[in-house]
N, C-alpha and C positions, 0 to 999 in steps of 0.2 A: 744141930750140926750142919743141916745141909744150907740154912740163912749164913752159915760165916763161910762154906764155901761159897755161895753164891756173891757176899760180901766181894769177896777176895779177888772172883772174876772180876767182879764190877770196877775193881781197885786196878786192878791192872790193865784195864782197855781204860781207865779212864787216864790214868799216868802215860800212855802211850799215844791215844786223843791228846794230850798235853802238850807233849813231844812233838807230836804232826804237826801243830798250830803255829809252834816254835818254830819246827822248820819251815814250816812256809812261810812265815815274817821273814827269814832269810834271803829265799829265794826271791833272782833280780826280777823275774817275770811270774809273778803271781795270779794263780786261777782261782778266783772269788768263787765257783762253782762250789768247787772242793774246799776251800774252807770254808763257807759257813756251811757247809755239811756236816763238817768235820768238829765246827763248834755248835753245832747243833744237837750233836751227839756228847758233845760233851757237857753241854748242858743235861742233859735227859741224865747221864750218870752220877754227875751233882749234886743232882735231885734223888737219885734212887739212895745215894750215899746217905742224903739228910735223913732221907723216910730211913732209913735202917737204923739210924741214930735214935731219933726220935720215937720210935716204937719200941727199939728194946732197951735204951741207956736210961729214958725216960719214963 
C-alpha cells in the first residue's frame, strides 16, 4: 500500500516537473539554471516510475 502511495507522489511532482518545463519554453527570457534543474528532476522521476513498473507489473 504504502509503494502506490509513494507511486502517486511521484506522479504528481512529475506531472507538475512537466508543466514547469512547459512553461519555461514559454517564457521570452529563459533561465537555463532552472530548467535543467528542473529536467533533471524530471528525469530522476521517470526513472523511479519505470523501477516501479518493472518490479511490480513484471
Amino acid at each position: 500500500m504504502s509503494d502506490i502511495i509513494r507511486l502517486f507522489i511521484v506522479m504528481l511532482i512529475t506531472i507538475y516537473l512537466f508543466f514547469s518545463v512547459i512553461m519555461e519554453f514559454k517564457k521570452p527570457q529563459k533561465s537555463m539554471f532552472w530548467f535543467s534543474i528542473e529536467v533533471l528532476f524530471l528525469l530522476g522521476m521517470v526513472l523511479l516510475i519505470k523501477e516501479f513498473f518493472i518490479k511490480y507489473i513484471t
